[in-house]
N, C-alpha and C positions, 0 to 999 in steps of 0.2 A: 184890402189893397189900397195903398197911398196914391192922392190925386198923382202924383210926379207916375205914379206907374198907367196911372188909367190915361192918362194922357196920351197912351200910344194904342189909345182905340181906333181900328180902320186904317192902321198902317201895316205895310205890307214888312215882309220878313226877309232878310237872304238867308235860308238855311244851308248848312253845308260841312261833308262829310269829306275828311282831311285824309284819312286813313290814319299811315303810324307814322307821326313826324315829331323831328329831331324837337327836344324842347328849347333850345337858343331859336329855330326858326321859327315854332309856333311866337314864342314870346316877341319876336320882332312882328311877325304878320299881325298880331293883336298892336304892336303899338301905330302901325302905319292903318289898320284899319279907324283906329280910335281918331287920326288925324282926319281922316276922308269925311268920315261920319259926322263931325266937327265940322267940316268946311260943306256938309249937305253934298258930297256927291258921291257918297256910297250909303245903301240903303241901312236901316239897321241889321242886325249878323248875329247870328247864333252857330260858333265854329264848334264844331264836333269833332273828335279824333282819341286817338290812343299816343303815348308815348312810349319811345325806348324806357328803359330801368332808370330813375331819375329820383332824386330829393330835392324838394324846395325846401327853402327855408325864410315867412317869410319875414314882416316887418318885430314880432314879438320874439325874439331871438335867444334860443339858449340852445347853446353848442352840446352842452351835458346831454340832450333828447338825441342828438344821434351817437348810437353806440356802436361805431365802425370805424377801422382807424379808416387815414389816408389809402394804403396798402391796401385794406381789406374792401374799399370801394374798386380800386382799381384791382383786384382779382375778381368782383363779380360784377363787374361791368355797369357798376352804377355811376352816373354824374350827378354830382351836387351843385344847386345854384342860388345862390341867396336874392332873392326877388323881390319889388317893389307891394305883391300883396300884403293882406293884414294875413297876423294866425302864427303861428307857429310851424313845425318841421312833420312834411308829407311826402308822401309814396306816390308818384306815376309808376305806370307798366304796363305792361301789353294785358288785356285782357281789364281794362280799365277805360270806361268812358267818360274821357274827360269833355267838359261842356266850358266855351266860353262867350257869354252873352254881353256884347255890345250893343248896349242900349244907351238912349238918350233916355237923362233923367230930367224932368224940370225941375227949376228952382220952384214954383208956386205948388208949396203942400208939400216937400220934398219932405220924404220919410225915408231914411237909408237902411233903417230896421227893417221897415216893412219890404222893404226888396229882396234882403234877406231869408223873409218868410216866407215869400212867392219862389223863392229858387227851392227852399225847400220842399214847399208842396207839390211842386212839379213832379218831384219824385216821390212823395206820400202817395200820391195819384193815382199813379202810375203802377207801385209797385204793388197798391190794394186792389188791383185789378187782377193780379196774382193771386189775390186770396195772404198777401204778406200786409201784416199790422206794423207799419214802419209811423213812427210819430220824430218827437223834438225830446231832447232833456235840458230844460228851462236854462239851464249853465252852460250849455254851451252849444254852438252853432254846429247843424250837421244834422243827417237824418239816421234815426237808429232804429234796429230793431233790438228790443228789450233791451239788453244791456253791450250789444255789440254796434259798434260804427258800419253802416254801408256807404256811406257818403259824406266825402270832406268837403268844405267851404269855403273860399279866402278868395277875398274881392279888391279892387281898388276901384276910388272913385275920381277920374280925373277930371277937373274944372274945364268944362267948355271955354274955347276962349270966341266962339262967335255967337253963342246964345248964355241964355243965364239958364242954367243946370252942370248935371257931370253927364259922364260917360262914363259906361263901368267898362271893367274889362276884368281877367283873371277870373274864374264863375268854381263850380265842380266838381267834383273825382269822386265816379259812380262804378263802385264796384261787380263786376261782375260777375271773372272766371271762379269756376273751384280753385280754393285754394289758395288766390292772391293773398293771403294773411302767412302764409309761408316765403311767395317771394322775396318782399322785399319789406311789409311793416314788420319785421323782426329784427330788424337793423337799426329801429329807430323806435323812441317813443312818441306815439302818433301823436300829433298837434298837444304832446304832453302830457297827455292824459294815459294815465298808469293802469288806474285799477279798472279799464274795461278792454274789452279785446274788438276783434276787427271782423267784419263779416263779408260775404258776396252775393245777388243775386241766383248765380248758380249752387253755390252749395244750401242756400237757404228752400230753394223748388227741385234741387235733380235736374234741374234742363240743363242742356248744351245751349244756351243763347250765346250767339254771338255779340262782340261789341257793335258790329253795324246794324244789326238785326234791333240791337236795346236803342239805339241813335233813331233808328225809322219809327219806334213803337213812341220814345220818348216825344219824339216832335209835338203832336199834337196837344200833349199835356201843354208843353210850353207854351203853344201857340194861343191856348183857352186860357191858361193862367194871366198871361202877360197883352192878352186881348190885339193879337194879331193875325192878319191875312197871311194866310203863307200857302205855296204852290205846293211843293214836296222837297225832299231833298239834293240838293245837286253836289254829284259827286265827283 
C-alpha cells in the first residue's frame, strides 16, 4: 500500500448505502461530495448503491465497443453517459454493487497504481472468503475469476485545491445477480476486451446475495485495506 493511502490511518469513514439511484444523480452527489471533502467538512465517504440499466463510457473512448443502436437503447431502457472516468465503455444495473470511494490522496509518496490495487483486493478478500479464487490479469485493471470479469474499475483523480494531493471519485462495479452477463454486457464490449466474458458473485456460489447484503459483507474489507475507522453502514 502507497504512503498517499496509509496516510489515512485512524481516520474515520462515512459509509453509506444509497440503494438504486439515478446515474446523473449519483454522479452529481460524488462531484459536490469531492468539493466538501476538499474544503475538510465532510468526512471521507465510501457511497454504495446500484444503478438503473446504464452505460458509461469513459475517458478511452471507442464508440465501435458499444453494439446498440440509438433505438435499440431506448427499447430496453438503457442510458448512455460519456463520463470524466478513465477506461473504456461499462454496464451498471440492478443487481450490481457499485462502490464509490472518496478519499483524500496525498501528495507525499502519492502512488495512483497502488490505489488501484488496494480497490482491487478489497474484493480478492472478500470474495476468497467464499472459497472464490478471484486474482488480477497483469493487462488490465479489474478483478477476475480465471478468465471471466466480476469487477470493473475506472477512477478519476481530481486535484485538491486546499491541500497538496487528489481526491478520487468514480471506484467499482461488483457484480453480483445471476445472470447479469445477459442483461445488459451483451450490448456492449466490456471496457473492450473481446475474447473473455463476464461473471457474478451469484452465479459463481448459487447463493441469492443480495446487492445490500454484498455492501454490509464488503465494508469491512474496505475499512482493513484502506485502514480506516468506520461505525457501520448508514442507510
Amino acid at each position: 500500500m502507497s504512503e498517499a493511502v496509509r496516510a489515512n490511518s485512524s481516520k474515520r469513514l462515512d459509509a453509506r448505502y444509497a440503494g438504486l439511484l439515478d446515474y446523473a444523480a449519483g454522479w452529481e452527489l460524488q462531484k459536490a461530495y469531492v468539493k466538501e471533502i476538499d474544503r475538510e467538512e465532510r468526512l471521507e465517504t465510501l457511497l454504495l448503491l446500484q444503478h438503473p440499466p446504464t452505460y458509461t463510457i469513459g475517458s478511452d473512448r471507442h464508440p465501435e465497443h458499444l453494439l446498440l443502436s440509438e433505438q435499440q437503447l431506448k427499447e430496453r431502457g438503457i442510458s448512455l453517459f460519456q463520463i470524466d472516468r478513465g477506461g473504456d465503455i461499462t454496464y451498471h444495473g440492478p443487481g450490481q454493487l457499485v462502490g464509490y470511494p472518496l478519499l483524500y490522496l496525498d501528495a507525499a509518496g502519492l502512488d495512483l497504481h497502488a490505489y488501484l490495487r488496494s480497490l482491487e483486493q478489497v474484493m480478492i478478500d472478500w470474495l476468497g472468503e467464499y472459497g472464490i479464487e478471484a486474482g488480477r490479469k497483469p493487462e488490465y485493471t479489474g478483478v477476475w475469476v480465471g478468465d471471466r470479469k466480476i469487477a470493473a474499475i475506472g477512477v478519476k483523480f481530481n486535484k485538491a485545491r486546499q491541500r497538496r494531493g487528489f481526491i478520487t471519485s468514480h471506484g467499482f462495479a461488483l457484480n453480483i445477480k445471476a445472470g447479469i452477463a445477459a442483461d445488459g454486457f451483451s450490448g456492449i464490449i466490456p471496457c473492450g476486451i473481446e475474447q473473455y466474458g463476464v461473471t457474478s458473485f451469484n452465479d459463481l456460489t448459487g447463493l441469492n446475495l443480495t446487492v445490500e447484503e454484498a455492501a454490509e459483507q464488503l465494508l469491512p474489507y474496505f475499512a482493513k485495506e484502506f485502514q480506516f475507522e468506520v461505525g457501520g453502514l448508514v442507510k
